[in-house]
N, C-alpha and C positions, 0 to 999 in steps of 0.2 A: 532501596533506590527511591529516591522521591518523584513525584508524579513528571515537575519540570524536569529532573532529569531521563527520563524515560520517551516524555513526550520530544525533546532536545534529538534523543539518541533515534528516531522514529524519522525523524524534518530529515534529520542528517544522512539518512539511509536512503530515502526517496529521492533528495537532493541527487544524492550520488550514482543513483539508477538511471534519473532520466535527464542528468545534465553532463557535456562534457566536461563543462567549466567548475571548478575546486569551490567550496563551499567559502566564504570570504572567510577572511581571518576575523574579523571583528563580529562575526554573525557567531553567539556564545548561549549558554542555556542563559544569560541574562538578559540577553537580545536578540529573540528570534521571533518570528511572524511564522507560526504553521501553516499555510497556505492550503498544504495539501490536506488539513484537516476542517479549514475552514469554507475554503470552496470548490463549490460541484464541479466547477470549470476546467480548476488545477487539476482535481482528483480524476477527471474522464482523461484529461492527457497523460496522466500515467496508466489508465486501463488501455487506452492506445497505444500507447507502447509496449506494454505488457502483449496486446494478440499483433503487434508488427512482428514478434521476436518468435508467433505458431502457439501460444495459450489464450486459447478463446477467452472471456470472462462473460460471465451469463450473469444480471442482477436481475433480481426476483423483487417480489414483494417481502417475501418470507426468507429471504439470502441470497447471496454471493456466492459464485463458483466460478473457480478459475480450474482447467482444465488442461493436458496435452493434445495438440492437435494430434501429435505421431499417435499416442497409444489409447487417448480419450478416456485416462486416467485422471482422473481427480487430484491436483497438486494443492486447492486448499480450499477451506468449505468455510463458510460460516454464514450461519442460520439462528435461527430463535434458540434452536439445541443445543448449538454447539458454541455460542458469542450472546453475549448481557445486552449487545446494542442496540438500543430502538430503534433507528432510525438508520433508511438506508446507507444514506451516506455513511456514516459511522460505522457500519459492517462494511462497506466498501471497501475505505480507509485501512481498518484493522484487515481485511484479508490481501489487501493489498501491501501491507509491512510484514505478513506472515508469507506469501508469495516472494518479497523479494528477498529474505530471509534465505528462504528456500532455494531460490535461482542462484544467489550468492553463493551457497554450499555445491552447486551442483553444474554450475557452468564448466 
């Protein structure tokens, strides 16, 4: 899978998380604007929704943790250890597409 299509298939997951509105038809891996991976802004309104729905998310210096309020179980980690990504946003980003992954499976 190439990189556009991965990053494409990621836009389109978060789109679909925190909006009610249908992703455009003309919005295609050859025309899309990752928002959620470009800025702070987008990306803290989907951690806001994320603990509206009872999963805290804690960002660190050193990682991302998103958690169960019910059981305070760990639903997804990434850290220096466990994610390549420098920079926090970009560990945000990725544990926030690995989080709705997960909620998708389990709602």
């Amino acid at each position: 899978m190439t990189q556009i299509t991965e990053d494409f298939k990621n836009y389109r997951l978060i789109h679909n998380f925190i909006s009610d509105e249908p992703l455009k038809a003309w919005i295609n891996e050859g025309c899309f604007n990752d928002i959620y991976k470009a800025d702070w802004n987008a990306l803290m309104e989907v951690v806001e929704k994320i603990e509206s729905l009872g999963f805290p998310v804690t960002i660190y210096i050193e990682g991302v943790y998103i958690e169960s309020a019910e059981t305070g179980k760990d639903i997804c980690r990434m850290n220096l250890e466990t994610c390549h990504e420098t920079s926090k946003r970009d560990r945000t980003y990725k544990a926030i597409v690995e989080f709705i992954k997960w909620y998708n499976q389990n709602k």
